[in-house]
PyMOL Python script that loads the backbone (N, CA, C, O; Angstrom):
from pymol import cmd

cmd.read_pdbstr("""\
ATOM      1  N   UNK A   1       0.853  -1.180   0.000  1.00  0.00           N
ATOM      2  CA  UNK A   1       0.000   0.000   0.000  1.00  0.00           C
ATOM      3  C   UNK A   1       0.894   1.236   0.000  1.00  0.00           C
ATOM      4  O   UNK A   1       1.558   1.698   0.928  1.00  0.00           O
ATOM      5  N   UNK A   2       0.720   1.785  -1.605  1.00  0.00           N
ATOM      6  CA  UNK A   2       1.419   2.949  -1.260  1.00  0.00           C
ATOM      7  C   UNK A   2       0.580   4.702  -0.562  1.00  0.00           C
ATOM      8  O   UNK A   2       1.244   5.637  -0.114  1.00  0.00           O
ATOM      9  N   UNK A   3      -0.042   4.691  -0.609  1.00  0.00           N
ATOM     10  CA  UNK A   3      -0.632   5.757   0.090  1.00  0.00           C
ATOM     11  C   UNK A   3      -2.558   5.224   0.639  1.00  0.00           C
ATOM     12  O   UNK A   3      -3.193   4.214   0.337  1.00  0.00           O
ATOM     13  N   UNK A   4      -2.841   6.094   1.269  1.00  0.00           N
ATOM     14  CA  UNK A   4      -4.067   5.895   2.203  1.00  0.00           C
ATOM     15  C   UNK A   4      -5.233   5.619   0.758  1.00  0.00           C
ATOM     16  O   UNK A   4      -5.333   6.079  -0.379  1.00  0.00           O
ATOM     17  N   UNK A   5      -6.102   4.433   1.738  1.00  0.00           N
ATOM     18  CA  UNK A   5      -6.870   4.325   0.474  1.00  0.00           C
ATOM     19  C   UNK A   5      -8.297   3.515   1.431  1.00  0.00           C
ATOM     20  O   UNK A   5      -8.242   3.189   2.617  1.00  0.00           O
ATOM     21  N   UNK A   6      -9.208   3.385   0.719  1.00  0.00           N
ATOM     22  CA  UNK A   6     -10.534   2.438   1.088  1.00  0.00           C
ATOM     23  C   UNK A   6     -10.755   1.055   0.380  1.00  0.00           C
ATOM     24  O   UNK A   6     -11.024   1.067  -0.821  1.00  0.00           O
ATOM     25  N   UNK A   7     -10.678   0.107   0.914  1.00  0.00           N
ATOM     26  CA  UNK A   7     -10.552  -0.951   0.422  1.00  0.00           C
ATOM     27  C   UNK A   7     -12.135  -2.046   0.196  1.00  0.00           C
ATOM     28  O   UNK A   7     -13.059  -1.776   0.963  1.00  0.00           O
ATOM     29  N   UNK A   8     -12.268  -2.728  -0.408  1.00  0.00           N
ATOM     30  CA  UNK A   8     -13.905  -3.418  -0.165  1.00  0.00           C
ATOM     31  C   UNK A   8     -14.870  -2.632  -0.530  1.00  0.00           C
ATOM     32  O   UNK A   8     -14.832  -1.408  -0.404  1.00  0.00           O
ATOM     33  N   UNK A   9     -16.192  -3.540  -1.208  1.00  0.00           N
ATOM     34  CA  UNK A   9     -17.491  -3.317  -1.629  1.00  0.00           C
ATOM     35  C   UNK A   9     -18.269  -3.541  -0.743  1.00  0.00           C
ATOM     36  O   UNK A   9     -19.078  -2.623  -0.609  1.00  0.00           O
ATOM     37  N   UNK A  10     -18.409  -4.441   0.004  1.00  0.00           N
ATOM     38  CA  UNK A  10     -19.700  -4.612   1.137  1.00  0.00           C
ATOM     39  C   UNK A  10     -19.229  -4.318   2.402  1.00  0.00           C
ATOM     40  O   UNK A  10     -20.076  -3.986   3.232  1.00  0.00           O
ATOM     41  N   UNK A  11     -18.058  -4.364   2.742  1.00  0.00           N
ATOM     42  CA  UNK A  11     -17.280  -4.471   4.228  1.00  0.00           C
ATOM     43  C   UNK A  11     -16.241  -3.300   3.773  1.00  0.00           C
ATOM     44  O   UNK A  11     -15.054  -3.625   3.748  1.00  0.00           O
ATOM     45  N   UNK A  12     -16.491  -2.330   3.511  1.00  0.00           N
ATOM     46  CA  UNK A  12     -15.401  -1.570   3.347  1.00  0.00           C
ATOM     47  C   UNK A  12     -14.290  -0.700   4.639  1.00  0.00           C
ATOM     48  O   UNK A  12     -14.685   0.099   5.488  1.00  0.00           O
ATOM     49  N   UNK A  13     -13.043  -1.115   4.448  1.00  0.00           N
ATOM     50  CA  UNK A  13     -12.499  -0.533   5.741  1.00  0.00           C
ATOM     51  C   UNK A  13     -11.038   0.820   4.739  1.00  0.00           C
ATOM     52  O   UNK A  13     -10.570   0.684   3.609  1.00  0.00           O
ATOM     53  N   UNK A  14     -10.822   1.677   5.523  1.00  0.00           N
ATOM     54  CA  UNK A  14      -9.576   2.826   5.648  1.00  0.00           C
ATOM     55  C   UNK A  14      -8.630   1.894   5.905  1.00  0.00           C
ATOM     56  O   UNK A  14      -8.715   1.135   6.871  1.00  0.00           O
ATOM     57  N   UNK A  15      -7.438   1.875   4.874  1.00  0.00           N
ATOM     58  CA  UNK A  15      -6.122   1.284   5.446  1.00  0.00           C
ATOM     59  C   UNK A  15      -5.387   2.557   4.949  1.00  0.00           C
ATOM     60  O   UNK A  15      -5.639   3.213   3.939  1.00  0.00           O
ATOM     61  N   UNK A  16      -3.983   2.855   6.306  1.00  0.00           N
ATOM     62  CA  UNK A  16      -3.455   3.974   5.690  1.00  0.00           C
ATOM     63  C   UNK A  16      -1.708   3.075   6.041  1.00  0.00           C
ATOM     64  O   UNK A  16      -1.444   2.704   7.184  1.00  0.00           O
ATOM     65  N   UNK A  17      -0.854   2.891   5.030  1.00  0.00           N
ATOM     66  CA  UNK A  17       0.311   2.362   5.248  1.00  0.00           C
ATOM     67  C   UNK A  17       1.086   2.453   7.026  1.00  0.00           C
ATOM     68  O   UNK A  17       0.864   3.224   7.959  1.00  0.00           O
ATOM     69  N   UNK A  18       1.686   1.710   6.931  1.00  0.00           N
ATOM     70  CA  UNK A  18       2.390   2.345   8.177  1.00  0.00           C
ATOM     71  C   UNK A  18       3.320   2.842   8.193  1.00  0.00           C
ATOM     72  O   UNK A  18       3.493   3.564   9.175  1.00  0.00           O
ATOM     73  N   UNK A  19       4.643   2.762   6.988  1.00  0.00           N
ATOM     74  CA  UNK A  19       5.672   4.242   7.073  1.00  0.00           C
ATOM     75  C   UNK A  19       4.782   5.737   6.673  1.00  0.00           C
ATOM     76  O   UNK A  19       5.377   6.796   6.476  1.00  0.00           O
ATOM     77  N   UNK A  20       3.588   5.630   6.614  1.00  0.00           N
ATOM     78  CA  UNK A  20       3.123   7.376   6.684  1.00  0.00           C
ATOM     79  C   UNK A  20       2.573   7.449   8.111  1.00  0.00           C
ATOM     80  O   UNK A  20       2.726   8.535   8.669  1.00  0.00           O
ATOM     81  N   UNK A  21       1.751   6.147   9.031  1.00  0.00           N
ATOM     82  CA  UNK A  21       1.737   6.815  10.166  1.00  0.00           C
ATOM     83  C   UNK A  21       2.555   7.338  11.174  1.00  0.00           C
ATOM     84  O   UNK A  21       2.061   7.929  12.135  1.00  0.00           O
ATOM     85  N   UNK A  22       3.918   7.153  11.028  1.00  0.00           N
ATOM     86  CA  UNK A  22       4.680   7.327  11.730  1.00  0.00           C
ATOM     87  C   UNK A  22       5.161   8.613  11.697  1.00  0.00           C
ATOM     88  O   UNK A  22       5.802   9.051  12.652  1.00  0.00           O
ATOM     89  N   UNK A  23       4.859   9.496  10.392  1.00  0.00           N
ATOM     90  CA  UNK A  23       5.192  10.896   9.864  1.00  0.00           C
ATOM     91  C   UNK A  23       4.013  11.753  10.128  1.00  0.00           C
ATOM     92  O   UNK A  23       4.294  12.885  10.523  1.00  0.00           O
ATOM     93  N   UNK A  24       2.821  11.485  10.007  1.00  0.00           N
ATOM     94  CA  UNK A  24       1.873  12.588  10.299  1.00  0.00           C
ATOM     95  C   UNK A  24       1.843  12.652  11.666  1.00  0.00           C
ATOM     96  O   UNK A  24       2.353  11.894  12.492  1.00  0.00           O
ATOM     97  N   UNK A  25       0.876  14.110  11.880  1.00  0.00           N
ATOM     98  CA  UNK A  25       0.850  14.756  13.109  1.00  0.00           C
ATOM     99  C   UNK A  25      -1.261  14.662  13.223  1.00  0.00           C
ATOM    100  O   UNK A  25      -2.183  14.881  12.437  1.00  0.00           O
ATOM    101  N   UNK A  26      -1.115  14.132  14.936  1.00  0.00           N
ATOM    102  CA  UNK A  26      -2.477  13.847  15.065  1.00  0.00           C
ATOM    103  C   UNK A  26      -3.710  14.144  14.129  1.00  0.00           C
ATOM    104  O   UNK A  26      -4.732  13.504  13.885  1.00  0.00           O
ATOM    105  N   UNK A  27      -3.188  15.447  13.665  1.00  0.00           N
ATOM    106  CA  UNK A  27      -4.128  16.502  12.769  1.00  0.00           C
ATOM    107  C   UNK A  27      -4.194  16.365  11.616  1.00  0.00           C
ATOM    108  O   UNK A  27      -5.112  16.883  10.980  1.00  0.00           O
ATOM    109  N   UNK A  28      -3.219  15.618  11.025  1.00  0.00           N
ATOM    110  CA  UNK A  28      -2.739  15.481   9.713  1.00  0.00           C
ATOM    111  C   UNK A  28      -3.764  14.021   9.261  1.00  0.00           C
ATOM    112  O   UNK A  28      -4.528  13.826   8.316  1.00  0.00           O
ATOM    113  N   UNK A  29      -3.408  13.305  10.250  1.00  0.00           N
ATOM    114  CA  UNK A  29      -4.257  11.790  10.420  1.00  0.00           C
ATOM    115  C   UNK A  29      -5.562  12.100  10.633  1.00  0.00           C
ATOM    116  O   UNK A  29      -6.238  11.505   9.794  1.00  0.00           O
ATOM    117  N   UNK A  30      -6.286  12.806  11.423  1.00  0.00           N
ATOM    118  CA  UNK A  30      -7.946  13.026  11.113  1.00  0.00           C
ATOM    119  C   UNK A  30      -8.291  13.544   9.786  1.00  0.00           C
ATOM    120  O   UNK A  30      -9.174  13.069   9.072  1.00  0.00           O
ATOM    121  N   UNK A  31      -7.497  14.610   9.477  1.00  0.00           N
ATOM    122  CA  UNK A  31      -7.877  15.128   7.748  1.00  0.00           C
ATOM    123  C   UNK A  31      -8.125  13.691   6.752  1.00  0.00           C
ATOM    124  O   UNK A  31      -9.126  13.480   6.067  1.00  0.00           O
ATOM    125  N   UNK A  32      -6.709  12.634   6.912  1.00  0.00           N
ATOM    126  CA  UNK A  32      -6.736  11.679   6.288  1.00  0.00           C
ATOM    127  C   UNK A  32      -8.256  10.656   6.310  1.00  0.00           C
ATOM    128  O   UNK A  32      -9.037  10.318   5.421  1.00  0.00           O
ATOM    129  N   UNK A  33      -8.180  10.358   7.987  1.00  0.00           N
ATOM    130  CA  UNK A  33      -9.371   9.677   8.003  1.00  0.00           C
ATOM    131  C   UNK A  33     -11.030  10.097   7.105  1.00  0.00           C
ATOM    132  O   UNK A  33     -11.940   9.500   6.528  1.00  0.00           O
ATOM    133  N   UNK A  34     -10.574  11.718   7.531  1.00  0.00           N
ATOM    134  CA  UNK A  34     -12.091  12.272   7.246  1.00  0.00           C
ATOM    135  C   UNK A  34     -12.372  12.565   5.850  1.00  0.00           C
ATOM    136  O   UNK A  34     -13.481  12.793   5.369  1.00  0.00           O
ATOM    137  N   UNK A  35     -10.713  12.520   4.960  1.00  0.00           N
ATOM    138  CA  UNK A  35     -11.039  12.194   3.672  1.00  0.00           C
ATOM    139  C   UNK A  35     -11.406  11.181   3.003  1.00  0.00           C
ATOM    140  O   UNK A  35     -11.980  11.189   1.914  1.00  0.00           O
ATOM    141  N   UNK A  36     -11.048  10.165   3.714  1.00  0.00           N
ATOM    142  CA  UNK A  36     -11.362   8.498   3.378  1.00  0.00           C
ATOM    143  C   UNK A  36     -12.830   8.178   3.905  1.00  0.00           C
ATOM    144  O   UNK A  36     -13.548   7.257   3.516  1.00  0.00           O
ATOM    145  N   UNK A  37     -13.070   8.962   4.700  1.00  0.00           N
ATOM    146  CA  UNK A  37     -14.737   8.437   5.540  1.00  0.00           C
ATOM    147  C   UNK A  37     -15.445   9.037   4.357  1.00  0.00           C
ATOM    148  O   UNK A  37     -16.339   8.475   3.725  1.00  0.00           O
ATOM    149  N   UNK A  38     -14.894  10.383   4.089  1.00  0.00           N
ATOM    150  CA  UNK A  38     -15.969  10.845   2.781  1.00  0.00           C
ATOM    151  C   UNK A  38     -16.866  10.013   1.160  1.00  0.00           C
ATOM    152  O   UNK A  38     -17.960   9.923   0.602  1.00  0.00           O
ATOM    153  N   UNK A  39     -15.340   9.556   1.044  1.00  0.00           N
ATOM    154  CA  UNK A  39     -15.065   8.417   0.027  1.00  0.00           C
ATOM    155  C   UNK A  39     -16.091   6.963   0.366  1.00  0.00           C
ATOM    156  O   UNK A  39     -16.477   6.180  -0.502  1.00  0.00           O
ATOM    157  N   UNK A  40     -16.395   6.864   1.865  1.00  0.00           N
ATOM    158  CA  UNK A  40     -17.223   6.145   2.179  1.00  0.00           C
ATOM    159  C   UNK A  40     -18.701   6.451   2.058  1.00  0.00           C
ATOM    160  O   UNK A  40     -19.579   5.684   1.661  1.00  0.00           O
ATOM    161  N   UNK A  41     -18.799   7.428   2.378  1.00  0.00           N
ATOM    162  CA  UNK A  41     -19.974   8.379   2.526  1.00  0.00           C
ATOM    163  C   UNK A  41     -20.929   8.692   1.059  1.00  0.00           C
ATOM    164  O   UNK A  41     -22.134   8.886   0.903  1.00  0.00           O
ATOM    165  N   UNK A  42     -19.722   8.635   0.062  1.00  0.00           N
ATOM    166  CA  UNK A  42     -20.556   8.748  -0.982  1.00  0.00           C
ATOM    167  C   UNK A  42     -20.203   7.577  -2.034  1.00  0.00           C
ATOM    168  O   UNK A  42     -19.024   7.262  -1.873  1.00  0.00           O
ATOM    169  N   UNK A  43     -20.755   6.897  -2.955  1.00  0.00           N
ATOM    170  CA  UNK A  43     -20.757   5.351  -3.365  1.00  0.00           C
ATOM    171  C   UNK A  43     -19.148   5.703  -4.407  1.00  0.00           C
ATOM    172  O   UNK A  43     -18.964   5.064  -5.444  1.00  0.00           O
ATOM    173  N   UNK A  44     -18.343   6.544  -4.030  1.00  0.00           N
ATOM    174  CA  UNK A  44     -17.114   6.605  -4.733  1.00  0.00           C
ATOM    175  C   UNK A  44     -16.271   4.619  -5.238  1.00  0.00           C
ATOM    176  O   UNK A  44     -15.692   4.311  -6.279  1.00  0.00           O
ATOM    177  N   UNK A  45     -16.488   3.987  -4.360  1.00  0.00           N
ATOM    178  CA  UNK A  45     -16.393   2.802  -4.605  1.00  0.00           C
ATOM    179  C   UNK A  45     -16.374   2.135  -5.624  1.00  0.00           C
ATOM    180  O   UNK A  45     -15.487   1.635  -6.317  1.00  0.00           O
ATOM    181  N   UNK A  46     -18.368   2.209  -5.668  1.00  0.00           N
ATOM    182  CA  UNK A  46     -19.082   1.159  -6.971  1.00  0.00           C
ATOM    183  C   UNK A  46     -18.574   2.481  -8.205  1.00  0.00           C
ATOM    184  O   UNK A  46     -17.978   2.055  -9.194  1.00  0.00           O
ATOM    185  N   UNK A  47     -18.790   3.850  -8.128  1.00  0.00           N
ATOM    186  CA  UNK A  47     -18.562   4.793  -9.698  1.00  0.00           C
ATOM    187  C   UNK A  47     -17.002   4.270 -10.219  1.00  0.00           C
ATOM    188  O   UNK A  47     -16.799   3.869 -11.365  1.00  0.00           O
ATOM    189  N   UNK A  48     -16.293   4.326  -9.505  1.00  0.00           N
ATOM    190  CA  UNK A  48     -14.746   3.905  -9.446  1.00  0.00           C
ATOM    191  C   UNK A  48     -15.052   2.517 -10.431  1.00  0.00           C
ATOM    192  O   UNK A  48     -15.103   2.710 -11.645  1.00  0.00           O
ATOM    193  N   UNK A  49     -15.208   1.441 -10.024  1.00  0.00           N
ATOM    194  CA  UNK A  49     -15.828   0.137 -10.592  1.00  0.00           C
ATOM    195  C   UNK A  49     -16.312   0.425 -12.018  1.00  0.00           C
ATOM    196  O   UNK A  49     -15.687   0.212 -13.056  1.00  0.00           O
ATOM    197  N   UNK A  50     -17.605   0.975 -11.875  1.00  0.00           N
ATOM    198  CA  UNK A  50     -17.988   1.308 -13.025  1.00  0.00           C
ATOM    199  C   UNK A  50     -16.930   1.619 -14.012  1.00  0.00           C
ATOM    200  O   UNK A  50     -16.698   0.821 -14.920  1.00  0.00           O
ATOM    201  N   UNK A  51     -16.246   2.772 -13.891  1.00  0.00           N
ATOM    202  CA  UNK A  51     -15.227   3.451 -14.391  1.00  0.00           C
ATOM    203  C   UNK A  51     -14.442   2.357 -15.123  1.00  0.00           C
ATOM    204  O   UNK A  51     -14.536   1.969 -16.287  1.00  0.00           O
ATOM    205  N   UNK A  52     -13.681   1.985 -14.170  1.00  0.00           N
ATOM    206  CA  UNK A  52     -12.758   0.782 -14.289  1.00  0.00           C
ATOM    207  C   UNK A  52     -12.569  -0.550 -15.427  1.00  0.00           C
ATOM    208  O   UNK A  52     -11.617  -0.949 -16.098  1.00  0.00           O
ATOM    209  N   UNK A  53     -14.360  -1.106 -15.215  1.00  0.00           N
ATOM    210  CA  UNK A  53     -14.606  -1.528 -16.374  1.00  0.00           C
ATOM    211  C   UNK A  53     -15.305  -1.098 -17.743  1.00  0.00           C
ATOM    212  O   UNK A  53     -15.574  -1.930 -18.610  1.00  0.00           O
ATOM    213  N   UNK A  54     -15.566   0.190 -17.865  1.00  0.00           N
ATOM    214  CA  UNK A  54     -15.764   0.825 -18.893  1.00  0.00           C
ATOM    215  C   UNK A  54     -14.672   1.009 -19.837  1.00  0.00           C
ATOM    216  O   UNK A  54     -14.845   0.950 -21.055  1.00  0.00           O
ATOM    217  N   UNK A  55     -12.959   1.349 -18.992  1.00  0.00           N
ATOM    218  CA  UNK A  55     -12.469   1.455 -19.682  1.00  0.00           C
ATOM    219  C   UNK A  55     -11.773  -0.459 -19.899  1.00  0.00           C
ATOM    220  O   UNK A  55     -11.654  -0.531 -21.122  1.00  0.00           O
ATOM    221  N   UNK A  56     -11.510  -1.272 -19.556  1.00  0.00           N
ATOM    222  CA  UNK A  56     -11.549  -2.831 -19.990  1.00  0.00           C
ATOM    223  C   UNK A  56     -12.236  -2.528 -20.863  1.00  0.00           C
ATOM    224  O   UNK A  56     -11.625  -1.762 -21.608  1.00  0.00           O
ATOM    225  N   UNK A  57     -13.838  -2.845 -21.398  1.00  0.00           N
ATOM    226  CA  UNK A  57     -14.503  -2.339 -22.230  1.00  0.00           C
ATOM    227  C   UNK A  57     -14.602  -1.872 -23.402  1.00  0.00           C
ATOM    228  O   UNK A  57     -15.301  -2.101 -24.388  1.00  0.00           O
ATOM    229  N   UNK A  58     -13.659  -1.072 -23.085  1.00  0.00           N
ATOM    230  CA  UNK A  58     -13.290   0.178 -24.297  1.00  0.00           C
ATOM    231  C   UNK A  58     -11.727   0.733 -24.285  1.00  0.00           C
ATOM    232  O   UNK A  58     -11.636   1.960 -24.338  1.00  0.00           O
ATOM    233  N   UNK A  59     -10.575   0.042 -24.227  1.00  0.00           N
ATOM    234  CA  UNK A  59      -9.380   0.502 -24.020  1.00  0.00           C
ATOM    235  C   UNK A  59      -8.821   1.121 -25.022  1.00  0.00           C
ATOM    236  O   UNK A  59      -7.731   1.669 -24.858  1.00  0.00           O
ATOM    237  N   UNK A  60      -9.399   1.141 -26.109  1.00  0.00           N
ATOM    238  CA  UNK A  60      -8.729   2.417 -26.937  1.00  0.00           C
ATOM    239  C   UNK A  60      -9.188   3.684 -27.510  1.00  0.00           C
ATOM    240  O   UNK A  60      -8.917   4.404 -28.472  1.00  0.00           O
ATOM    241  N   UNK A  61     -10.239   3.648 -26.223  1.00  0.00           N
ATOM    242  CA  UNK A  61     -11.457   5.246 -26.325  1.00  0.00           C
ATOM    243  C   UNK A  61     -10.602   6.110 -25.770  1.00  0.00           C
ATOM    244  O   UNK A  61     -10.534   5.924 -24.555  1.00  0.00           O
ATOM    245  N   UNK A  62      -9.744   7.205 -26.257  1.00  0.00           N
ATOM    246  CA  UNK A  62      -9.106   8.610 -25.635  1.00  0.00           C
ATOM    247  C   UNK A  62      -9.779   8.818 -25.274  1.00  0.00           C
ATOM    248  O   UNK A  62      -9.537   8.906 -24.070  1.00  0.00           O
ATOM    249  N   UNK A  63     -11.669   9.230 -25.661  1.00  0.00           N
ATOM    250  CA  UNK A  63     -12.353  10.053 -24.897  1.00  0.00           C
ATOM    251  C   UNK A  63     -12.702   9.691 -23.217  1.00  0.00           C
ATOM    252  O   UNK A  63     -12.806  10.396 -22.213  1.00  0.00           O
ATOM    253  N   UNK A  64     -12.816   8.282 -23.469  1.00  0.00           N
ATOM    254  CA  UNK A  64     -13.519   7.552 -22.463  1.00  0.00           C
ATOM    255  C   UNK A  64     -12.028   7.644 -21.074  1.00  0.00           C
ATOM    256  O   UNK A  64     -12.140   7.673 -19.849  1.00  0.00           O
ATOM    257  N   UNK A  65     -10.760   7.668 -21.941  1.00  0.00           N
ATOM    258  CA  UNK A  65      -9.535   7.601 -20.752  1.00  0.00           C
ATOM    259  C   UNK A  65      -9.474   8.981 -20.078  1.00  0.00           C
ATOM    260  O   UNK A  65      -8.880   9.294 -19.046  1.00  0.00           O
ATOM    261  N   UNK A  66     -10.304   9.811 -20.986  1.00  0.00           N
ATOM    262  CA  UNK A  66      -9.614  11.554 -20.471  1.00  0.00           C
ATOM    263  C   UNK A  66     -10.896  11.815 -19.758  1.00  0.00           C
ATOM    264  O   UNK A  66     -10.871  12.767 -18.978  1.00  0.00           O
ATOM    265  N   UNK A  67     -12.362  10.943 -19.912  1.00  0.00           N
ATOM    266  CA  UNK A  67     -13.384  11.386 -18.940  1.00  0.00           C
ATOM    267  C   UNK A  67     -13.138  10.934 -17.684  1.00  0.00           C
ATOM    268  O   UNK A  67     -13.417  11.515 -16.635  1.00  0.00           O
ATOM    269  N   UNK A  68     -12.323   9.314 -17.890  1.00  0.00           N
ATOM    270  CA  UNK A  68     -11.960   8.378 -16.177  1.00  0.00           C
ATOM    271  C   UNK A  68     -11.030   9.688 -15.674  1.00  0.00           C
ATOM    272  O   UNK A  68     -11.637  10.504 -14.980  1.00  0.00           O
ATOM    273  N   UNK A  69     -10.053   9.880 -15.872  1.00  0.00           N
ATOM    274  CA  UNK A  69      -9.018  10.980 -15.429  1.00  0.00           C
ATOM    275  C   UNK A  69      -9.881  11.922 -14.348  1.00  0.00           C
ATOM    276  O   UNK A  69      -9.864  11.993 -13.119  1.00  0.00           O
ATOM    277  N   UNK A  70     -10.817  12.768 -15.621  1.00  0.00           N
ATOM    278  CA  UNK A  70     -11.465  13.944 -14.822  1.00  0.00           C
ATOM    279  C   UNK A  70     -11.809  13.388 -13.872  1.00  0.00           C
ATOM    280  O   UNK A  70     -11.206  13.640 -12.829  1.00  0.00           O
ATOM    281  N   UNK A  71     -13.103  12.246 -13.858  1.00  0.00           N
ATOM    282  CA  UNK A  71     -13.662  12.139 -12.757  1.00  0.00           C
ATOM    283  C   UNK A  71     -13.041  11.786 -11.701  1.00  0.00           C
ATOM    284  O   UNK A  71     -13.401  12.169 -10.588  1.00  0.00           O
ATOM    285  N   UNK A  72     -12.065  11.041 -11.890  1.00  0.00           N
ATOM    286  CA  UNK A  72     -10.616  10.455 -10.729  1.00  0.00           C
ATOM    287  C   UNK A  72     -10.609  12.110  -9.592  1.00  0.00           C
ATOM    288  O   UNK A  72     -10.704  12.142  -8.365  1.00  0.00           O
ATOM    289  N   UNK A  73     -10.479  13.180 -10.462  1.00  0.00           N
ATOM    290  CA  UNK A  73      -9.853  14.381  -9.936  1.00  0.00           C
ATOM    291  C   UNK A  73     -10.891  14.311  -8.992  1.00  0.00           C
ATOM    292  O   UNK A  73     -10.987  13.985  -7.808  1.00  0.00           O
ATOM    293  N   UNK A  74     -11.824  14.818 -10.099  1.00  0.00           N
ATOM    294  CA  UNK A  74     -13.080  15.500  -9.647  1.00  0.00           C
ATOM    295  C   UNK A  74     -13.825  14.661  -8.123  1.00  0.00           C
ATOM    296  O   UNK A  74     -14.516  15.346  -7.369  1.00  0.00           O
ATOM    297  N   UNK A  75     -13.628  13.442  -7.878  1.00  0.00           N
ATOM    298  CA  UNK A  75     -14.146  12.442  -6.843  1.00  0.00           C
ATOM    299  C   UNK A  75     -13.334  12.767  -5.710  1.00  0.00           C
ATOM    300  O   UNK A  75     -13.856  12.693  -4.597  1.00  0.00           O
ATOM    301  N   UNK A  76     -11.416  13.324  -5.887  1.00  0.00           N
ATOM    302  CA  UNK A  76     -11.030  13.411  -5.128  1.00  0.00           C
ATOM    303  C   UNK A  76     -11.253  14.794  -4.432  1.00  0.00           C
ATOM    304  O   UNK A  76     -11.456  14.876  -3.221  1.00  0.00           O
ATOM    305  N   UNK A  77     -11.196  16.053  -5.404  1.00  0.00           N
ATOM    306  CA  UNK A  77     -12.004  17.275  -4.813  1.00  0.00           C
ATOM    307  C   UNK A  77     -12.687  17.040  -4.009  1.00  0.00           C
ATOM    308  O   UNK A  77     -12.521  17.390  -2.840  1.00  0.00           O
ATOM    309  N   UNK A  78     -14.032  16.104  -4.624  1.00  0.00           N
ATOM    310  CA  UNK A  78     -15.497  16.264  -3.909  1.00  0.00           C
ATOM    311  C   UNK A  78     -15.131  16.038  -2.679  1.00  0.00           C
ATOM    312  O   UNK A  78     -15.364  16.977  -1.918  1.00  0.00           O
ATOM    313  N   UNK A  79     -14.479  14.821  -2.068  1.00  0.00           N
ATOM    314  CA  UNK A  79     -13.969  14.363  -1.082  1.00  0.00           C
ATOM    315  C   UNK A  79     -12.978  15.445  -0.226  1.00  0.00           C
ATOM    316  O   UNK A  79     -12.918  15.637   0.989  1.00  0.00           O
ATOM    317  N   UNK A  80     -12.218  16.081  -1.345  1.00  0.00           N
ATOM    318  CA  UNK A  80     -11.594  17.491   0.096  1.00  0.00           C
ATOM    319  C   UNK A  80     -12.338  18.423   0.579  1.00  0.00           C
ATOM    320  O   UNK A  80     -12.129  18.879   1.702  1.00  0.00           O
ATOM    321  N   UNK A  81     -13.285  18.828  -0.175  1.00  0.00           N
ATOM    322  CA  UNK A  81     -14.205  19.741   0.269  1.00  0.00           C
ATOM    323  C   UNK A  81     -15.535  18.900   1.001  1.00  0.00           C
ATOM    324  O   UNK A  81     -16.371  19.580   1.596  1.00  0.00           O
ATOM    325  N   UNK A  82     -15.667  17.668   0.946  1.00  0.00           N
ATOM    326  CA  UNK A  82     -16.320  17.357   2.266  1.00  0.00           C
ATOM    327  C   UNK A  82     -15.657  17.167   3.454  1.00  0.00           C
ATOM    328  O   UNK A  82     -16.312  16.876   4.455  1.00  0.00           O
ATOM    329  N   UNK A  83     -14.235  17.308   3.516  1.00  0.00           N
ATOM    330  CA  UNK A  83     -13.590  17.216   4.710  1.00  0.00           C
ATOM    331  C   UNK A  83     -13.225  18.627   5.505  1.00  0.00           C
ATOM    332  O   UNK A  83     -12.766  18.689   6.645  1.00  0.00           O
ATOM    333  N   UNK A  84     -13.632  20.081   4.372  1.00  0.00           N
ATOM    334  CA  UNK A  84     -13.392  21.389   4.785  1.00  0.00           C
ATOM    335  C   UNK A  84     -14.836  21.785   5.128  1.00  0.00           C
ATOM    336  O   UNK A  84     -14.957  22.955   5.490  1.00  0.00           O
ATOM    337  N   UNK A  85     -15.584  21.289   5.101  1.00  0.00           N
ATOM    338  CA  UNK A  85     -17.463  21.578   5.653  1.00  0.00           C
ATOM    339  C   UNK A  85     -17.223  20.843   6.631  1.00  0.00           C
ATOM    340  O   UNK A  85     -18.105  20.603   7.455  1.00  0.00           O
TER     341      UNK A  85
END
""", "prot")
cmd.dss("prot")
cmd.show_as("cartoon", "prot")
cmd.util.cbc("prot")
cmd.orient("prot")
């Protein structure tokens, strides 16, 4: 695991490596959590999935690789700004 992530479809749990817990500061680690709880919070999971095999699907659609991209961003935004509300 290279950086903090959400793992699982029905049982989903936060794993965050352990050479980064040893570097953040209490504060640094709730932001993390509360960005990953977000990611829980909204079905980022199953769209991800979707995504995923759309492009299997379709692997030599540019359009379809440069829409996965955006939304990649765009899911992770959504997720920082539910952790700044």
């Amino acid at each position: 695991l290279d950086r903090p992530s959400v793992i699982g479809f029905l049982s989903p749990r936060i794993l965050i490596p352990a050479w980064l817990l040893s570097r953040l500061t209490p504060g640094e680690l709730d932001q993390i959590v509360l960005h990953e709880a977000e990611h829980l919070r909204r079905p980022d999971d199953w769209t991800n999935l979707i995504q995923k095999l759309c492009l299997l699907l379709f692997p030599l659609n540019p359009a379809l690789a440069s829409i996965e991209h955006r939304l990649c961003r765009e899911r992770e935004m959504a997720c920082d700004e539910g952790v700044i509300r």
